[in-house]
ROLOBA-18632 format. One record per atom (N, C-alpha, C): residue number from 1; residue in three letters; chain; atom name; x, y, z. Coordinates in steps of 0.001 Angstrom, whole numbers, padded with zeros to 6 digits, always signed. Each point is the difference from the previous one (the first is absolute). Layout:
N
+------+------+-------+------+---------+---------+---------+
! resi ! resn ! chain ! name !      px !      py !      pz !
+------+------+-------+------+---------+---------+---------+
!  NUM !  ALA !     A !   CA !       X !       Y !       Z !
...
+------+------+-------+------+---------+---------+---------+
//
This chain:
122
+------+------+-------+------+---------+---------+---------+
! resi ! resn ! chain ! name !      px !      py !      pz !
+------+------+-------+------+---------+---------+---------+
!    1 !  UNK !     A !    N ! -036621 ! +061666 ! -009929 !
!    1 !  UNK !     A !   CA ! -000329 ! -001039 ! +000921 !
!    1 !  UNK !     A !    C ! -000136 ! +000632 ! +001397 !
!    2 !  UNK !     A !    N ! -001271 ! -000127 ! +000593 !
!    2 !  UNK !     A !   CA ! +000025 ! +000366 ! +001181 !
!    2 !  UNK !     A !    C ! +001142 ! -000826 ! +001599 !
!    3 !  UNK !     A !    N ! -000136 ! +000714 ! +001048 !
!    3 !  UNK !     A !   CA ! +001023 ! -000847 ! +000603 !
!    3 !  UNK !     A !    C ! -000880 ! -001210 ! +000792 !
!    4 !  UNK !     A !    N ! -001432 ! +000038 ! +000081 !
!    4 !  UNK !     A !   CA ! -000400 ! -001335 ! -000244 !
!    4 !  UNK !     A !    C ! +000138 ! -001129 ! -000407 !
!    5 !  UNK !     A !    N ! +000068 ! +000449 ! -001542 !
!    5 !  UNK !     A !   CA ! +000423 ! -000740 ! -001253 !
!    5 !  UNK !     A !    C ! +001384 ! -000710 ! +000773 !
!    6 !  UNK !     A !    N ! +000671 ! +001014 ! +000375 !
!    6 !  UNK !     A !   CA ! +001583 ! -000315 ! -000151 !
!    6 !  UNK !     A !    C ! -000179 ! -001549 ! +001612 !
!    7 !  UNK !     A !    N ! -000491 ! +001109 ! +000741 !
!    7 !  UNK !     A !   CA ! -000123 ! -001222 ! +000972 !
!    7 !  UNK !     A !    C ! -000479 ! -001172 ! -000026 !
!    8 !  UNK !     A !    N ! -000610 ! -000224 ! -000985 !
!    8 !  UNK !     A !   CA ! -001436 ! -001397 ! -000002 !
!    8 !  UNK !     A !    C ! +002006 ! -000285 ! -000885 !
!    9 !  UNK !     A !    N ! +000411 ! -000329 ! -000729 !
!    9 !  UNK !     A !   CA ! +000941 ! -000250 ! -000728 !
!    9 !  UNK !     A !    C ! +000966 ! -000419 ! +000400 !
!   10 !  UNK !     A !    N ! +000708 ! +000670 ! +001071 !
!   10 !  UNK !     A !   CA ! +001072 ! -000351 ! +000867 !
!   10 !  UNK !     A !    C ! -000141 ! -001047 ! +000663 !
!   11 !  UNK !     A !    N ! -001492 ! +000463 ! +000963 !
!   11 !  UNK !     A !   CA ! -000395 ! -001102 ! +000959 !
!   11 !  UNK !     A !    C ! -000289 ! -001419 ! -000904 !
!   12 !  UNK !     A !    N ! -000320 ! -000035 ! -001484 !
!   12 !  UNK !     A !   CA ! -000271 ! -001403 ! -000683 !
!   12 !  UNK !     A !    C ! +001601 ! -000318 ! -000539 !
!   13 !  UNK !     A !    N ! +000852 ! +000658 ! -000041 !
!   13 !  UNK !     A !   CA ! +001531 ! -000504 ! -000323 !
!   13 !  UNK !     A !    C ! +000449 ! -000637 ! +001568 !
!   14 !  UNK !     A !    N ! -000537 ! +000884 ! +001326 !
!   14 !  UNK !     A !   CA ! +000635 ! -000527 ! +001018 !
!   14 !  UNK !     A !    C ! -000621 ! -001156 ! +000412 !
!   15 !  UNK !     A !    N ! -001636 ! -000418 ! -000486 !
!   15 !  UNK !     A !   CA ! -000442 ! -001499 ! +000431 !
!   15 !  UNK !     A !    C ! +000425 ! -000684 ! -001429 !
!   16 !  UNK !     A !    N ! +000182 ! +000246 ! -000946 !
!   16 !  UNK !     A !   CA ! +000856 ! -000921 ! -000792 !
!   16 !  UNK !     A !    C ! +001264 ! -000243 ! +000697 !
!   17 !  UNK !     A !    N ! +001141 ! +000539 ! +000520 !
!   17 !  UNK !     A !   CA ! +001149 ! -000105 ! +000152 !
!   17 !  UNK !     A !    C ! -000024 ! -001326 ! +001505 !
!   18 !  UNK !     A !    N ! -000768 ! +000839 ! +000964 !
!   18 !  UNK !     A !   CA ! -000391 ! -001139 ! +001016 !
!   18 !  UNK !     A !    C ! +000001 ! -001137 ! -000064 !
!   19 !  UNK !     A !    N ! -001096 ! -000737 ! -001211 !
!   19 !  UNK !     A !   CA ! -000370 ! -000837 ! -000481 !
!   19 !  UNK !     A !    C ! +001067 ! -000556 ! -000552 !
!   20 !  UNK !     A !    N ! +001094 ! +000674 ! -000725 !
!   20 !  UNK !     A !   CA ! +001114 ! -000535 ! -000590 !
!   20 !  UNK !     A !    C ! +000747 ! -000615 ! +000960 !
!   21 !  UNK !     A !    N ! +000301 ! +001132 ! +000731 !
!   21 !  UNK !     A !   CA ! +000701 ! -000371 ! +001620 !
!   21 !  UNK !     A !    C ! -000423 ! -001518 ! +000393 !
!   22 !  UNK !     A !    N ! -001117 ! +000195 ! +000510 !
!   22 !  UNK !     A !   CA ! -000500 ! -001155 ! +000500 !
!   22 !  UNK !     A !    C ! +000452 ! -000950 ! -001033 !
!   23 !  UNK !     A !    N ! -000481 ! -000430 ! -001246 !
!   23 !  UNK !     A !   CA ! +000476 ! -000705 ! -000578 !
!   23 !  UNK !     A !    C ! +001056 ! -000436 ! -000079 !
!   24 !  UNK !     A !    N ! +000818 ! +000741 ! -000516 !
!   24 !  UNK !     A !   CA ! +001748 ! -000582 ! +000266 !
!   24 !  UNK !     A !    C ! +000226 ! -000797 ! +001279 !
!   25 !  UNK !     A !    N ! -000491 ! +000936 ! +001024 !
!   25 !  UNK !     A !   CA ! +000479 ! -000833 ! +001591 !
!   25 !  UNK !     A !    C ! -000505 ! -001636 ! +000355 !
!   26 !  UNK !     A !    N ! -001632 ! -000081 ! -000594 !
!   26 !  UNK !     A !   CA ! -000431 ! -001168 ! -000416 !
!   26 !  UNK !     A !    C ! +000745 ! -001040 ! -000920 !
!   27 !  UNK !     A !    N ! +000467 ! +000251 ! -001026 !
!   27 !  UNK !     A !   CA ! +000624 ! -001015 ! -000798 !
!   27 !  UNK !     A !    C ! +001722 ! -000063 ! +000590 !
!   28 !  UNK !     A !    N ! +000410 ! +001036 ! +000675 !
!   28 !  UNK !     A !   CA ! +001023 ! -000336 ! +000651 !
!   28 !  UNK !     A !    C ! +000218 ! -000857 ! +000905 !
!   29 !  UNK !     A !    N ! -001278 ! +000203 ! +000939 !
!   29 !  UNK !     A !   CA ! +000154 ! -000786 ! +000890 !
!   29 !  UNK !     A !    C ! -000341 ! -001747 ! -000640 !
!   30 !  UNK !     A !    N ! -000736 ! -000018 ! -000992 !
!   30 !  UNK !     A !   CA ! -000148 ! -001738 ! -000690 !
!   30 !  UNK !     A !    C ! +001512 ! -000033 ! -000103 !
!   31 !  UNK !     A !    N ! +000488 ! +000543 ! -000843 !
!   31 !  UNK !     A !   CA ! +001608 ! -000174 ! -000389 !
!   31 !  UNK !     A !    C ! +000427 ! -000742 ! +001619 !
!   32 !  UNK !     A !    N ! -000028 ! +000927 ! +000920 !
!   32 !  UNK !     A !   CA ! +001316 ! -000484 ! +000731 !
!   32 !  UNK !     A !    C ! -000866 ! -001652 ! +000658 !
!   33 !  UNK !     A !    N ! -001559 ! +000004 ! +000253 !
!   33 !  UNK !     A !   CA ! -000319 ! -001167 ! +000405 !
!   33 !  UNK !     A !    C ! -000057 ! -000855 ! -001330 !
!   34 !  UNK !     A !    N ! +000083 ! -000008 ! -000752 !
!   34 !  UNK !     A !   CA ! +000408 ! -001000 ! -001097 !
!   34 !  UNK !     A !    C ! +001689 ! -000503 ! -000006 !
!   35 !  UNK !     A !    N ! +000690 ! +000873 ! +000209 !
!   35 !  UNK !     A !   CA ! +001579 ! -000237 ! +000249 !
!   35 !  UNK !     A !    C ! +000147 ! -000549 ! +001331 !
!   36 !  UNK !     A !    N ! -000517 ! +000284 ! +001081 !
!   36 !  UNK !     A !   CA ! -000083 ! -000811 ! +001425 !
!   36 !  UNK !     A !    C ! -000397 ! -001375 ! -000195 !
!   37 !  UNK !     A !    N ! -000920 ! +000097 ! -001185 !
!   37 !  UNK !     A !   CA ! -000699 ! -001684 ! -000410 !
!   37 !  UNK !     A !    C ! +001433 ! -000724 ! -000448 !
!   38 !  UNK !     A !    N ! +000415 ! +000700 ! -001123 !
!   38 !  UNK !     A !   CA ! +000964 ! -000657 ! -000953 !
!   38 !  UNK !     A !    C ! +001859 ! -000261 ! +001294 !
!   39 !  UNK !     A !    N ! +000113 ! +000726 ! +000968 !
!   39 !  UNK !     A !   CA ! +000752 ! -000137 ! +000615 !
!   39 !  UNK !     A !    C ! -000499 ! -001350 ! +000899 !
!   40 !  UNK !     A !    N ! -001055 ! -000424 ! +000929 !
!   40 !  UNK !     A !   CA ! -000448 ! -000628 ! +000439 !
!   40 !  UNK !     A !    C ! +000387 ! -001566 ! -000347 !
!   41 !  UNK !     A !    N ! -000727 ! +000092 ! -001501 !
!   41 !  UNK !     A !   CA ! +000174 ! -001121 ! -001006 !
!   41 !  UNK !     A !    C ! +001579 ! +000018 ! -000559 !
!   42 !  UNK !     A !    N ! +001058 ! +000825 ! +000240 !
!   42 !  UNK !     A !   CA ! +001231 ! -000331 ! -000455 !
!   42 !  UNK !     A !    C ! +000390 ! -000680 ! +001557 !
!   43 !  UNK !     A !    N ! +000434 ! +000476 ! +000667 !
!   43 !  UNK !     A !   CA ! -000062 ! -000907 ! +001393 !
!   43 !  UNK !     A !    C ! -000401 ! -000823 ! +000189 !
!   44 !  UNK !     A !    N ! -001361 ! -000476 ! -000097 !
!   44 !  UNK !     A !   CA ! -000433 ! -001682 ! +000027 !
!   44 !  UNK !     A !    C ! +000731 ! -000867 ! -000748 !
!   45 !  UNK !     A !    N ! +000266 ! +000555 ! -001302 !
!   45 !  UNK !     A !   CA ! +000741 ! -000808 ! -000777 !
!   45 !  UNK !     A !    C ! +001999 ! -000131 ! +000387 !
!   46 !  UNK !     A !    N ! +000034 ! +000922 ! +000262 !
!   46 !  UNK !     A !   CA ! +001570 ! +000484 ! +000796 !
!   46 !  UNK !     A !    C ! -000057 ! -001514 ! +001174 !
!   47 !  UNK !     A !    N ! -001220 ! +000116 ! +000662 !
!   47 !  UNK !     A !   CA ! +000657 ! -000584 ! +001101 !
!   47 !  UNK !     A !    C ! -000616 ! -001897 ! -000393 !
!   48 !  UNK !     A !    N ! -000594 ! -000269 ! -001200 !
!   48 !  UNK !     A !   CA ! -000045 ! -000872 ! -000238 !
!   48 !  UNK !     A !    C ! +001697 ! -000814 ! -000933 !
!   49 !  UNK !     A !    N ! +000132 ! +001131 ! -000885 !
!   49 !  UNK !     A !   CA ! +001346 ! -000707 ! -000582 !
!   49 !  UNK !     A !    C ! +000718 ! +000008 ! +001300 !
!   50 !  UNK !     A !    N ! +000014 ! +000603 ! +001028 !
!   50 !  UNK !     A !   CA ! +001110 ! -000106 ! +001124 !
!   50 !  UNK !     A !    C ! -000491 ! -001507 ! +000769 !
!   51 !  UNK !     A !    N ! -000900 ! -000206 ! -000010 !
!   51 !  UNK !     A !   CA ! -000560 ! -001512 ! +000194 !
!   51 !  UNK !     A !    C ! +000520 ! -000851 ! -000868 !
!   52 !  UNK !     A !    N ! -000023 ! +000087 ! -001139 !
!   52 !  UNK !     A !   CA ! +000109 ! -001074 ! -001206 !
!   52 !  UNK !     A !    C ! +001728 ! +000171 ! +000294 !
!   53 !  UNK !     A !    N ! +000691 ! +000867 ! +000036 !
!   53 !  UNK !     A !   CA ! +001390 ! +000027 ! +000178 !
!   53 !  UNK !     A !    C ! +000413 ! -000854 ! +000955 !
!   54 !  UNK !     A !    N ! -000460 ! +000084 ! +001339 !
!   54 !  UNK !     A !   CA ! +000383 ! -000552 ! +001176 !
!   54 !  UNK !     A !    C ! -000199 ! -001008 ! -000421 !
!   55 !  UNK !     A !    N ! -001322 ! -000766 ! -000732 !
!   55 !  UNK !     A !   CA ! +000143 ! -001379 ! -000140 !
!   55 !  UNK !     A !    C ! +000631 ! -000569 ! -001028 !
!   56 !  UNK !     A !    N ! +000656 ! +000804 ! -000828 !
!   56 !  UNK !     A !   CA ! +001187 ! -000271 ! -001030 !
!   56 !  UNK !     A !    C ! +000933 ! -000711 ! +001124 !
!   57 !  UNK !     A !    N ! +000559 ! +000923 ! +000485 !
!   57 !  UNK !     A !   CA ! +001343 ! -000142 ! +000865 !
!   57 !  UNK !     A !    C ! +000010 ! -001124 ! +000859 !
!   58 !  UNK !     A !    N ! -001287 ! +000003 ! +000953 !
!   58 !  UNK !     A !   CA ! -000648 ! -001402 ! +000744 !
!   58 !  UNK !     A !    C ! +000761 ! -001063 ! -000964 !
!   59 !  UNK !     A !    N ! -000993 ! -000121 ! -001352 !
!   59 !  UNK !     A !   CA ! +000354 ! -001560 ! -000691 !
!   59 !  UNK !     A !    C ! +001548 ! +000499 ! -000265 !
!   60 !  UNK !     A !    N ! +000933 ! +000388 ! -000502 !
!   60 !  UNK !     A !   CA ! +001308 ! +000618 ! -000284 !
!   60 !  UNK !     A !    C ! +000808 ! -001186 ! +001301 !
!   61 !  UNK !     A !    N ! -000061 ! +001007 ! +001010 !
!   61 !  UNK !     A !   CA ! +000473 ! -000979 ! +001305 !
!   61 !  UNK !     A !    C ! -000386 ! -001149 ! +000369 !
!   62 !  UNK !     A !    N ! -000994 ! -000389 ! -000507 !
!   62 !  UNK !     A !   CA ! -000793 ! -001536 ! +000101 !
!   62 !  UNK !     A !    C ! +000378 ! -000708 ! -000672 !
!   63 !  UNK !     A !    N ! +000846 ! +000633 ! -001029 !
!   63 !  UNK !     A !   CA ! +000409 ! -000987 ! -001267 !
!   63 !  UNK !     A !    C ! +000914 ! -001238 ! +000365 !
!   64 !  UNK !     A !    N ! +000081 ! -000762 ! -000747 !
!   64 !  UNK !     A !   CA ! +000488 ! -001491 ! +001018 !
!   64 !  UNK !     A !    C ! +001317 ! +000258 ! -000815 !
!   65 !  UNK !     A !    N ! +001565 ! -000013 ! +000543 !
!   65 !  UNK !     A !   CA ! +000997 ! +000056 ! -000728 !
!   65 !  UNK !     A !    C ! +000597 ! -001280 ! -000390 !
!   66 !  UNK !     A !    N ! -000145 ! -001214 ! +001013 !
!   66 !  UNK !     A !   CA ! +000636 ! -001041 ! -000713 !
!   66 !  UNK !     A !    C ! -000984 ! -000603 ! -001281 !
!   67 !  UNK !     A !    N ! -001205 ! +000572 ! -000114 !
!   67 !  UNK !     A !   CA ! -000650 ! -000385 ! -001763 !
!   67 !  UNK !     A !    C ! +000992 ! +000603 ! -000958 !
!   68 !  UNK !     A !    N ! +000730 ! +001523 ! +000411 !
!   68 !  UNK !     A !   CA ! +000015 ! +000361 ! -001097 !
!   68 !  UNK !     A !    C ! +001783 ! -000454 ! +000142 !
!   69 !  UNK !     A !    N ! +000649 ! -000443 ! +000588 !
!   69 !  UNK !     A !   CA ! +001161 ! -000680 ! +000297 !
!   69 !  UNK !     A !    C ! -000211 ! -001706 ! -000479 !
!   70 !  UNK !     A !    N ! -000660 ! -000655 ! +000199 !
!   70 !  UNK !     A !   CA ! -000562 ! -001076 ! -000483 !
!   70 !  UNK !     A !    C ! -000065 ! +000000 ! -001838 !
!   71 !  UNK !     A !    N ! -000775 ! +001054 ! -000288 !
!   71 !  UNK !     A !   CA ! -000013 ! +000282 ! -001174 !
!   71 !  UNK !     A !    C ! +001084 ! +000281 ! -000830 !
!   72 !  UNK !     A !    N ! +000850 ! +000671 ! +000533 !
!   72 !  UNK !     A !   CA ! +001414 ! +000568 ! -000160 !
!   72 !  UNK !     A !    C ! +001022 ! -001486 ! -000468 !
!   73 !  UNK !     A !    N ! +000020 ! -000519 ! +000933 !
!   73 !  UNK !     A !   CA ! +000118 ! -001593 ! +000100 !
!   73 !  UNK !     A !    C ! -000160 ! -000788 ! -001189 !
!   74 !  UNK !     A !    N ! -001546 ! -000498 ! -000342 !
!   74 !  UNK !     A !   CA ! -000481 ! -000208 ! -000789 !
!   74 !  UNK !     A !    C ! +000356 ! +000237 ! -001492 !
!   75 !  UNK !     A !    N ! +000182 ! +001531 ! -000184 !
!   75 !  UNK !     A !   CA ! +000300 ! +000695 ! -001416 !
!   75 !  UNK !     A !    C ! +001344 ! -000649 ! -000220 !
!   76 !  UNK !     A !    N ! +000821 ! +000385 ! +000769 !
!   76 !  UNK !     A !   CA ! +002127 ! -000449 ! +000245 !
!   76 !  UNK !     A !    C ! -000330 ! -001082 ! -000616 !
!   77 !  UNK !     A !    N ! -000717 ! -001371 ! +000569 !
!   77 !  UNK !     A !   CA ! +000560 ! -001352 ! +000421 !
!   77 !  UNK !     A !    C ! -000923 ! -000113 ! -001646 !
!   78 !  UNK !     A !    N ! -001021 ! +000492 ! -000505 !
!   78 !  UNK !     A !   CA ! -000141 ! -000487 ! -001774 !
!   78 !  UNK !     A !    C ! +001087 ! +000737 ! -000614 !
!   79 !  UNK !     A !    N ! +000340 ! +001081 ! +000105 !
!   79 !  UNK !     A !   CA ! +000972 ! +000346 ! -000528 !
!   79 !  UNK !     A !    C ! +001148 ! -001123 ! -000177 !
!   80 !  UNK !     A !    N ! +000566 ! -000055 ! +000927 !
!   80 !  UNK !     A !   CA ! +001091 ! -000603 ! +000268 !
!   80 !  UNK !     A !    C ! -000539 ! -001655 ! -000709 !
!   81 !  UNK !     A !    N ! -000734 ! -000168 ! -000237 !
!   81 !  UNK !     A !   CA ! -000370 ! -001102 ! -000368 !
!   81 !  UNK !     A !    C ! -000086 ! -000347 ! -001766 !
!   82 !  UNK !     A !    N ! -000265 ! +001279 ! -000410 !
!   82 !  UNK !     A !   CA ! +000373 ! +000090 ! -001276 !
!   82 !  UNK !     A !    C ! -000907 ! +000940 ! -000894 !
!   83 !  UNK !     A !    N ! -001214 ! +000052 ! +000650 !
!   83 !  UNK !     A !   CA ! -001286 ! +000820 ! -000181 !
!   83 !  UNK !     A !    C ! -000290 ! +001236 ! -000510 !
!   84 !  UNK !     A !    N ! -000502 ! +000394 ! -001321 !
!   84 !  UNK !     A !   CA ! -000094 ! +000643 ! -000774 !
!   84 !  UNK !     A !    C ! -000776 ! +001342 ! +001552 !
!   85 !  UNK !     A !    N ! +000009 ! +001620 ! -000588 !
!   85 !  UNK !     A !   CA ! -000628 ! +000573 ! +000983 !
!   85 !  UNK !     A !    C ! -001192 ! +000591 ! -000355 !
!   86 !  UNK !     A !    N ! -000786 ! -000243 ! -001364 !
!   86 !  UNK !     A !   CA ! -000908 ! -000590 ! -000559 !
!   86 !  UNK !     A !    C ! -001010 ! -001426 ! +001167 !
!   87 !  UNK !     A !    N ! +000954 ! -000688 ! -000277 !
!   87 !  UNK !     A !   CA ! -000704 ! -001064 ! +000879 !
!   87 !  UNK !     A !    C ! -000147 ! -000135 ! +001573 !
!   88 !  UNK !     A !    N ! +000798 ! +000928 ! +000604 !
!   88 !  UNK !     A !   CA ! +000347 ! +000183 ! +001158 !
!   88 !  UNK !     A !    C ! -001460 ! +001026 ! +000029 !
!   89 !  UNK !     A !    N ! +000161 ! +000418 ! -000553 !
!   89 !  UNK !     A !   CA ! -001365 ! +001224 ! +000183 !
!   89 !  UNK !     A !    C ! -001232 ! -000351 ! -000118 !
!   90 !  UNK !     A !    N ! -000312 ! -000785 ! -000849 !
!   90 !  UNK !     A !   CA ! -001171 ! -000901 ! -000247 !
!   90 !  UNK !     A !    C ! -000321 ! -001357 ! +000949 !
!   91 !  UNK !     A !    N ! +001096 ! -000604 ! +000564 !
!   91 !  UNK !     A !   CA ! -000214 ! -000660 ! +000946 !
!   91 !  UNK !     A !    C ! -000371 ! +000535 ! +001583 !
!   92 !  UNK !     A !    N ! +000564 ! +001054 ! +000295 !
!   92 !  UNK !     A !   CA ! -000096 ! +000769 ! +001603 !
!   92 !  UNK !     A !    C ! -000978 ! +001133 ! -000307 !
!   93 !  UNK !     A !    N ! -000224 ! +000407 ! -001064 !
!   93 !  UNK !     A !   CA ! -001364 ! +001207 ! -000260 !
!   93 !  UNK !     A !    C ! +000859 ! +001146 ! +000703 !
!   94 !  UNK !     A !    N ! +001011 ! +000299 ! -000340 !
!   94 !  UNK !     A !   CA ! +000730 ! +000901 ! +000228 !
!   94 !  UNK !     A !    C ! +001239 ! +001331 ! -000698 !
!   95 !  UNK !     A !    N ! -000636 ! +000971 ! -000141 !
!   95 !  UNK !     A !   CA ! +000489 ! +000971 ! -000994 !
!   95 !  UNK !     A !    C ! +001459 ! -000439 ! -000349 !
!   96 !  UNK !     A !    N ! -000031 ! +000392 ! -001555 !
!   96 !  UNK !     A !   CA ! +001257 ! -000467 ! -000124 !
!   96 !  UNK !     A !    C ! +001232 ! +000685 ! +000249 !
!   97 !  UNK !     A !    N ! -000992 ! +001726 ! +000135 !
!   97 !  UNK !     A !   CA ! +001575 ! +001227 ! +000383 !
!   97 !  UNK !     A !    C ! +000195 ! -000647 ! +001876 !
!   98 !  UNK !     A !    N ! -000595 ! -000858 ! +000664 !
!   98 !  UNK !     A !   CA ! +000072 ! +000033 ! +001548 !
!   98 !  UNK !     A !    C ! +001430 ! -001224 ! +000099 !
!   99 !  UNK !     A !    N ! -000242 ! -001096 ! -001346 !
!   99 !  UNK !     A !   CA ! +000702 ! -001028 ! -000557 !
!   99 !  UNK !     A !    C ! +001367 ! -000003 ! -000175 !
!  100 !  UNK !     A !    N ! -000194 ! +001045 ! -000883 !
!  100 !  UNK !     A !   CA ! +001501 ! +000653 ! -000243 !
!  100 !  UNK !     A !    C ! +000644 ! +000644 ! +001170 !
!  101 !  UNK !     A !    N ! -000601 ! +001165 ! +000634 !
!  101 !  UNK !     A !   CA ! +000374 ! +000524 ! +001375 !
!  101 !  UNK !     A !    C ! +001265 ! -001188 ! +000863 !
!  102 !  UNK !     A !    N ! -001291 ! -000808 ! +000146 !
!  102 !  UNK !     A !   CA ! +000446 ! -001067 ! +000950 !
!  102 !  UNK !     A !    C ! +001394 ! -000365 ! -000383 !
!  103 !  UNK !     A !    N ! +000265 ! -000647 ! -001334 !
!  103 !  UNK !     A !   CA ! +001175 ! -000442 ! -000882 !
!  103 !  UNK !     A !    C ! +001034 ! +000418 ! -000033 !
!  104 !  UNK !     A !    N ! -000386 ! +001613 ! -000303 !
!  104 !  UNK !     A !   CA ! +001154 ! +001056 ! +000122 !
!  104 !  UNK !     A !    C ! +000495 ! -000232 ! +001425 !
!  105 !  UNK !     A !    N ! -000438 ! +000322 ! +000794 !
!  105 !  UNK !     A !   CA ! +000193 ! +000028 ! +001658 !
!  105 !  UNK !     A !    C ! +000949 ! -001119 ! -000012 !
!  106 !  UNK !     A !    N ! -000884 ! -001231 ! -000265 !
!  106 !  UNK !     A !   CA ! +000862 ! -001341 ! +000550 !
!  106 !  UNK !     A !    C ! +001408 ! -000355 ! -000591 !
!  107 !  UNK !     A !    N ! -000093 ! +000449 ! -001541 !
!  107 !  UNK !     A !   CA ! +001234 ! +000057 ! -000681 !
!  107 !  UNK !     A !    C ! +001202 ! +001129 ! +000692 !
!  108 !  UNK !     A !    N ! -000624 ! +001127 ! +000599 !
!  108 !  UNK !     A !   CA ! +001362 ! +000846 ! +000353 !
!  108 !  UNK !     A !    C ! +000217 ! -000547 ! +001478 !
!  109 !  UNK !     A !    N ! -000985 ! -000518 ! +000887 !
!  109 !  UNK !     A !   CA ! +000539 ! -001028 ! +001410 !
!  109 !  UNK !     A !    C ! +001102 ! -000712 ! -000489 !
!  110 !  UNK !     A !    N ! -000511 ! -001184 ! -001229 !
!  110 !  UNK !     A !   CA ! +000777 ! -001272 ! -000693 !
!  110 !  UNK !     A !    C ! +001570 ! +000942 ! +000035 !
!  111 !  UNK !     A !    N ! +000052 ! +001415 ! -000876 !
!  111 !  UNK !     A !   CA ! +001108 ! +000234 ! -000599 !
!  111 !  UNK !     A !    C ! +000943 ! +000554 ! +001571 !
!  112 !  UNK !     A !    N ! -000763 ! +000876 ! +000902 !
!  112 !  UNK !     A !   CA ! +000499 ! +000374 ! +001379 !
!  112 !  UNK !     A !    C ! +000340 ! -001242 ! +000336 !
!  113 !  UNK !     A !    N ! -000349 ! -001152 ! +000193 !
!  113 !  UNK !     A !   CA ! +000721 ! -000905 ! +000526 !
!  113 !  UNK !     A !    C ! +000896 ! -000961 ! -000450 !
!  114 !  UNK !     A !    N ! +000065 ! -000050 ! -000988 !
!  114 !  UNK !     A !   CA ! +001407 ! -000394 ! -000565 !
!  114 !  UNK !     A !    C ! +001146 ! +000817 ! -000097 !
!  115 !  UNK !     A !    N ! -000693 ! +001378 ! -000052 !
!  115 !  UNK !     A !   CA ! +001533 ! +001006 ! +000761 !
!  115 !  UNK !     A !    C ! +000566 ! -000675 ! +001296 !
!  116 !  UNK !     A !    N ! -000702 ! +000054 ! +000518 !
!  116 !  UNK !     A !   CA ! +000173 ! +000089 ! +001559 !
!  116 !  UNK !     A !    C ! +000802 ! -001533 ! +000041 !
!  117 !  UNK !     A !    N ! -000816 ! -000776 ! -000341 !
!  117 !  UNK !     A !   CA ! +001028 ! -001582 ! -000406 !
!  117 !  UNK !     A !    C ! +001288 ! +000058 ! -000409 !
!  118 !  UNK !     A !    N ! +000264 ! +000994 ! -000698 !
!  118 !  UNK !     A !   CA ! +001055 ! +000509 ! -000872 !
!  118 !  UNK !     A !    C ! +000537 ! +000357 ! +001105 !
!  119 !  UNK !     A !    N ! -000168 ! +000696 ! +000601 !
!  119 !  UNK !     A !   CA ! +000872 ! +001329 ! +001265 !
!  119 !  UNK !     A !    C ! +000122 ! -001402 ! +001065 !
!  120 !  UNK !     A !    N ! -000692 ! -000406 ! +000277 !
!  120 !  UNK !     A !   CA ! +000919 ! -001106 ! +001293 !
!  120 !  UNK !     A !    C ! +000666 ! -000876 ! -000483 !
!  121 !  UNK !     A !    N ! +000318 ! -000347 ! -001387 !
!  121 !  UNK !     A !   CA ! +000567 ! -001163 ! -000390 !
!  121 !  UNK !     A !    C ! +001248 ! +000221 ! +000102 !
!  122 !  UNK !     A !    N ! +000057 ! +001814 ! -000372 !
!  122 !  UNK !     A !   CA ! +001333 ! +000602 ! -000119 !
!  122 !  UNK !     A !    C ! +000973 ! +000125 ! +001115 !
+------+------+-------+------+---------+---------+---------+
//
């Protein structure tokens, strides 16, 4: 092989390699502006659930407490009335584990205060 030969050869491995070069740096650079895209679009959405959150919390604090004291009310006074919690639930459209909650609660007030009746009588 002459060193012609050799040169025409080198010089076509070194504009292949260029070309490679270039290439890689090209699809690298899509990579990182495709990931700048996908970061972009995680943030919009970031700062939308941070919207939808705030207005969680908004209605949260807006919530009216004597409904759900009223309600509270309500559940006791069928109870106390004789009222299956079946029917208590079907009448107020109200879960029946929230039903029970309530019951439990009011029954250990009921039982705290007949201690306490107990303790001043003494």
């Amino acid at each position: 092989m002459s060193s012609e030969q050799l040169q025409f050869i080198f010089s076509l491995f070194s504009f292949v390699g260029v070309i490679g070069i270039l290439f890689y740096i090209i699809l690298d650079k899509a990579k990182h502006e495709e990931s700048r895209e996908r970061i972009s679009l995680l943030e919009d959405k970031i700062d939308a659930f941070k919207a939808n959150i705030y207005k969680f919390e908004e209605q949260l604090e807006e919530k009216d407490e004597p409904e759900e004291d009223n309600l509270k009310e309500k559940i006791i006074e069928l109870y106390e009335d004789g009222k299956d919690v079946t029917t208590i639930e079907n009448s107020l459209s109200v879960p029946k584990a929230k039903i029970e909650m309530v019951l439990k609660f009011h029954n250990l007030k009921k039982s705290d205060n007949w201690r306490d009746s107990v303790d001043e009588n003494l």
